[in-house]
N, C-alpha and C positions, 0 to 999 in steps of 0.2 A: 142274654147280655153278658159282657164277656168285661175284665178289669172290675176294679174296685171303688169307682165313684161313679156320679150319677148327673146327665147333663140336665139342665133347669128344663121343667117343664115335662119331666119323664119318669115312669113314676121306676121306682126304685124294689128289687129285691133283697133284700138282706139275707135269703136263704143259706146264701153259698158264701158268706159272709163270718166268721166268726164276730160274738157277742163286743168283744173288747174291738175289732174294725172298725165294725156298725158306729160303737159308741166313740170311737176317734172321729170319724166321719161325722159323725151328726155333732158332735163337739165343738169341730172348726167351723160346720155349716151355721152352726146356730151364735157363736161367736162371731161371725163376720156379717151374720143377718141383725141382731138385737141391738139395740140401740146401746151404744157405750156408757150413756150414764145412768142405766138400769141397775147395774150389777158392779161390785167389786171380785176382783182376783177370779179365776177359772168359774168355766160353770160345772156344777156336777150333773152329765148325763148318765140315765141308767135306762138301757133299752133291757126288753123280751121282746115275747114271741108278738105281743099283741101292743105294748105301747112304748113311749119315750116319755121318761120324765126330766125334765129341768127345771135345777133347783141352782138359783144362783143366791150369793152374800147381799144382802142389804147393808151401804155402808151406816152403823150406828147410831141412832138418834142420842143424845147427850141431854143426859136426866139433870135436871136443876139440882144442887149443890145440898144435901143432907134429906138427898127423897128416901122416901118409904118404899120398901119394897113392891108394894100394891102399885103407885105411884110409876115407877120403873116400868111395872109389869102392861099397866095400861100405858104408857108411853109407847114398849114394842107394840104392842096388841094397834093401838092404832095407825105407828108408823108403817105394820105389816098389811093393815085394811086400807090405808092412802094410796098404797104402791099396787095395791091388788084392782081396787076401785080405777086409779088414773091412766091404768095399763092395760084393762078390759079389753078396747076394742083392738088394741095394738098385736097383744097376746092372740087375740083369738084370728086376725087374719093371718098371724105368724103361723099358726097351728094347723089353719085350712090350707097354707104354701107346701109343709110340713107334708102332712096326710098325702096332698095331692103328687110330691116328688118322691118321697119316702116311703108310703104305706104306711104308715102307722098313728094311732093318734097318739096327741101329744096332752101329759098333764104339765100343770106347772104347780112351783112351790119356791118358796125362799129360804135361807138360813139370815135368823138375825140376831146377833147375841148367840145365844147358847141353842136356839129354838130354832126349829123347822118344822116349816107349815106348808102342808100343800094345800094348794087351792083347787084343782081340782082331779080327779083319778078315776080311773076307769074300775068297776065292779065285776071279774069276769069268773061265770058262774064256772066251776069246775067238777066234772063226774068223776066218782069214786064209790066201790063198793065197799061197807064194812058189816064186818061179822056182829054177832051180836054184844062180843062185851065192849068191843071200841063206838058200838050204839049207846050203848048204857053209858058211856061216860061222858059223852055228845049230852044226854037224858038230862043225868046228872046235875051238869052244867046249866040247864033249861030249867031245871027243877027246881035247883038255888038261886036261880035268878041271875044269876054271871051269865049269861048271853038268854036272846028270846027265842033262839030256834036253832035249829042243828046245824045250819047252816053258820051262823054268828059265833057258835061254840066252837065247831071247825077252826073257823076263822082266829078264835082266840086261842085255840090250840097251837096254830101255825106261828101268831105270833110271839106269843111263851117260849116255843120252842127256838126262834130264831131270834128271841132276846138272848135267854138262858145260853143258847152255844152259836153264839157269833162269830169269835174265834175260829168255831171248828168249820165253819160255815165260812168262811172268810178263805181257808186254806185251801176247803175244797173247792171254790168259785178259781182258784187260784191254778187249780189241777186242772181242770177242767176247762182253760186257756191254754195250755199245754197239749192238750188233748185235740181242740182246734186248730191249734197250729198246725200239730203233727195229721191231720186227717188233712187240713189245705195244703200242703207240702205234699201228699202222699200221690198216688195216683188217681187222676180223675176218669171216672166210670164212664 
């Protein structure tokens, strides 16, 4: 398949595609598919290799006048469980359109307030060899009770690491759009 978008009813590679395309593309598709009074302001998509997530703004429920933090907090909590609840079936036939044009599955999530919640995400197991002391510290982690298996420790390791240096992580997602340009620009094999 040859150009950069994808006609309805066919399903879609994103291979030859750079990350930031894909996610323009599924951007506008998912913008001009979702219903208008779901979401305020842009949606945030963020594809790989394996899913698309969209996370759009809930516009703000408006807490009664001298509430309590707690009070506040259950207010988003359930203004973000109404919108999760009443959106169900809508969401999930968006998702199987999604998969079936695209290839990929779709999770979804909101921002509301300060908060982001997904609702739902894909768990994809990932092979990796480590030596013995980067086991031990996998162990470790399992032994003190901060994750229940090596697998969960991984996982919290990744995310440690990609809280801790975001920034650096930020730049280099930044490079590495550069990098796909300059390879789609280049000569094709």
């Amino acid at each position: 398949m040859s150009g950069n978008w994808c006609q309805p009813a066919m399903s879609c590679n994103f291979d030859y595609m750079t990350t930031s395309e894909s996610a323009e593309q599924l951007r506008g598709w998912f913008s001009g598919r979702l219903p208008a009074s779901w979401f305020e302001g842009p949606l945030d998509v963020i594809v790989d290799r394996e899913e698309v997530s969209v996370v759009g703004r809930l516009p703000e429920p408006q807490p009664v006048q001298d509430a309590s933090q707690a009070e506040r907090a259950a207010l988003f909590d359930g203004h973000i469980q109404r919108f999760r609840e009443d959106t169900r079936d809508q969401r999930i036939a968006i998702a199987r359109e999604t998969e079936h044009q695209f290839g990929h599955k779709v999770s979804w999530g909101v921002d509301c307030g300060d908060r982001r919640e997904m609702f739902t995400s894909l768990s994809v197991p990932v092979m990796t060899r480590l030596r013995q002391p980067e086991r031990r510290v996998l162990d470790t982690l399992v032994d003190a009770g901060v994750a229940r298996s090596r697998s969960d420790a991984l996982a919290w390791c990744v995310r440690l690491v990609g809280k801790n240096t975001d920034e650096w992580l930020s730049e280099l997602r930044t490079a590495l759009e550069y990098v796909e340009r300059a390879r789609a620009a280049g000569p094709q094999a």
